[in-house]
Backbone as numpy.savetxt, mean C-alpha at the origin, in Angstrom:
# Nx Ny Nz CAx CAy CAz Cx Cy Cz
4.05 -17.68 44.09 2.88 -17.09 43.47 2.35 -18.02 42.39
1.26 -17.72 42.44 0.12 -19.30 41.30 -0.47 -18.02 40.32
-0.19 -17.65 39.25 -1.00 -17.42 38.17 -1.81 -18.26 37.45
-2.96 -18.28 37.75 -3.83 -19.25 36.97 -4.41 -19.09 35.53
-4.62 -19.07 34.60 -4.68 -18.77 33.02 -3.77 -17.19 32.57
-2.60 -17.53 33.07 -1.49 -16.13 32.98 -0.64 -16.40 32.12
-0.26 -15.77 31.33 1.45 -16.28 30.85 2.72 -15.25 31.00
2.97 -16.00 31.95 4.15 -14.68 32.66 3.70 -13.59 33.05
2.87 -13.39 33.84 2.08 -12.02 34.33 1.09 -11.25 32.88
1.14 -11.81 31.86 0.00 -11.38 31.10 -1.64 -12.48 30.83
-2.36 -11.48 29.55 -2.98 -12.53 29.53 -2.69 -12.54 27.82
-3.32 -13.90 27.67 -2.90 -14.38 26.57 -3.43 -13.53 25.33
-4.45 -12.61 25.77 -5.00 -11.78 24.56 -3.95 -10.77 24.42
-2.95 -10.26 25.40 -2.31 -9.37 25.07 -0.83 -9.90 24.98
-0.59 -11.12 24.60 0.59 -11.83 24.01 0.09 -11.66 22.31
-1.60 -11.70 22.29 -1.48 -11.62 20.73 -1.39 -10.16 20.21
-2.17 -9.21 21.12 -2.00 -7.95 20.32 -0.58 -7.88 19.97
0.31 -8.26 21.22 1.78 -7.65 21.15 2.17 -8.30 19.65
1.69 -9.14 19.37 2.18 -9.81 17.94 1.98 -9.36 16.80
0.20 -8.68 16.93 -0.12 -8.18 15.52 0.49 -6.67 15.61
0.86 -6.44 16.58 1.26 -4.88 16.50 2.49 -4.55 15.82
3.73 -5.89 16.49 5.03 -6.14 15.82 4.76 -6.27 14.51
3.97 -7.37 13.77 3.54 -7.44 12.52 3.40 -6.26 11.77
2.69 -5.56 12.09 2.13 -4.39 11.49 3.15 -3.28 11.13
3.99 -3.38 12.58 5.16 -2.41 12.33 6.24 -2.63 11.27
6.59 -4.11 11.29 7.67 -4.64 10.73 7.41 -4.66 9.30
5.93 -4.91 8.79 5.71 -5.82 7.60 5.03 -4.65 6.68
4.02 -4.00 7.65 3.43 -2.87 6.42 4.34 -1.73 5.43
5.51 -1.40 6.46 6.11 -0.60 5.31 6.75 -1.03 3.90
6.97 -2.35 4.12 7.48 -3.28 3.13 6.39 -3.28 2.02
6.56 -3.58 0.64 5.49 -3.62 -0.08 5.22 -5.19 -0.28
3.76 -5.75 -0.43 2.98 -6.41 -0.33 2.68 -7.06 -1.75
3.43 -8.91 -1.99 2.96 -8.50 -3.65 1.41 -8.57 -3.86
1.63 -8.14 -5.04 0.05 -8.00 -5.67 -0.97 -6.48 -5.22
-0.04 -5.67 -4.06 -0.57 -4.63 -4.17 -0.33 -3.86 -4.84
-1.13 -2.93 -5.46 -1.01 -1.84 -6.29 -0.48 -0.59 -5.23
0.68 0.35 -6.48 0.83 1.49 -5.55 0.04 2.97 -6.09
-0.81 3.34 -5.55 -1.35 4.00 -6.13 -0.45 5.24 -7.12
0.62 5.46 -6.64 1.25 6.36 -7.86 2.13 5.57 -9.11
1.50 4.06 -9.25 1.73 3.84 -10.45 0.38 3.75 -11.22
-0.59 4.87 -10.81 -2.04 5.10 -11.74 -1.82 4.93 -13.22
-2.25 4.39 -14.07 -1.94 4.44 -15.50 -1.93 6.43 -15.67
-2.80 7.14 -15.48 -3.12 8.23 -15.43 -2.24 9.15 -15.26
-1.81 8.49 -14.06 -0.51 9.94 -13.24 0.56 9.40 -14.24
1.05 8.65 -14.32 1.70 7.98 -15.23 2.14 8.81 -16.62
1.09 9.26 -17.16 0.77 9.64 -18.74 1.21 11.45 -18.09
0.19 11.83 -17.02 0.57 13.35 -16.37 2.53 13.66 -16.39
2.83 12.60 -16.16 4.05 12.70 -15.55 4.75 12.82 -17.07
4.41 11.59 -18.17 5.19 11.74 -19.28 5.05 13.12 -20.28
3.68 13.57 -20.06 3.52 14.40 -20.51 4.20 15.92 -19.98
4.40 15.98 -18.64 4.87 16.99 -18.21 6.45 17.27 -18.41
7.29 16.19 -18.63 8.51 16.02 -18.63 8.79 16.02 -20.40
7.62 16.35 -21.09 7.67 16.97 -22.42 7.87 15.83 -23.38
7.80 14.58 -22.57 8.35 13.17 -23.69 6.53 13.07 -25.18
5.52 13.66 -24.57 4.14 13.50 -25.88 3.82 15.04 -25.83
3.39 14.97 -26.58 2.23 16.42 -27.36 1.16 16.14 -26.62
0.45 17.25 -26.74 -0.99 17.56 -26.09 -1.68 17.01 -27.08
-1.77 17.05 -28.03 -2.27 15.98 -28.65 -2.47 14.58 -28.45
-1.40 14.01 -28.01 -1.10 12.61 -27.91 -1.78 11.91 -26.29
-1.35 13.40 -25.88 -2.16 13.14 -24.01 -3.62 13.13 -24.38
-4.27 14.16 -24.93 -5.52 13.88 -24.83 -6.17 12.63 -25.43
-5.33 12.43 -26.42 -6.13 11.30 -27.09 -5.59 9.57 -25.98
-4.53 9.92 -25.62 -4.25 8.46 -24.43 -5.47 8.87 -23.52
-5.45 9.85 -22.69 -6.18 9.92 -21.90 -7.72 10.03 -21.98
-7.96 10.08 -23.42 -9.78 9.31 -23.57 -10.18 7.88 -23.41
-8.23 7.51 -24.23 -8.53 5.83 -23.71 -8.56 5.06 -22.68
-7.67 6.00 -21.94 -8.13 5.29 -20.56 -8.93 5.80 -19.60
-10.42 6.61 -20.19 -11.32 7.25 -19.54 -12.38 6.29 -19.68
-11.92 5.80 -21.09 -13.16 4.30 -21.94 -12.83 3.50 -20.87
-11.75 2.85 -20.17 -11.77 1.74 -19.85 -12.23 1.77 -18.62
């Protein structure tokens, strides 16, 4: 048998999907540097300290104007 632009009974576009798909599987759950994770929000952040009783309501509102300014 002669396959002519084949590679091993495929075609070469689906030697690459098979690649980015492996990629995708293998690599996205891993974290990525320089991405941000969204639940380290400065915001949720302050929600969280505040809920676990470490600032005053006082202290939350006034952090959390400052980082409403920015």
């Amino acid at each position: 048998m002669y396959y002519q632009n084949y590679y091993y009974g495929m075609n070469f576009i689906w030697w690459v999907i098979w690649l980015i798909l492996l990629f995708w599987i293998f690599a996205i759950p891993y974290k990525i540097p320089g991405q941000r994770d969204p639940k380290d929000q400065p915001l949720q952040i302050l929600k969280k300290r505040f809920a676990a009783g470490q600032i005053t309501v006082k202290e939350f509102e006034e952090m959390k104007k400052n980082l409403e300014k920015q």
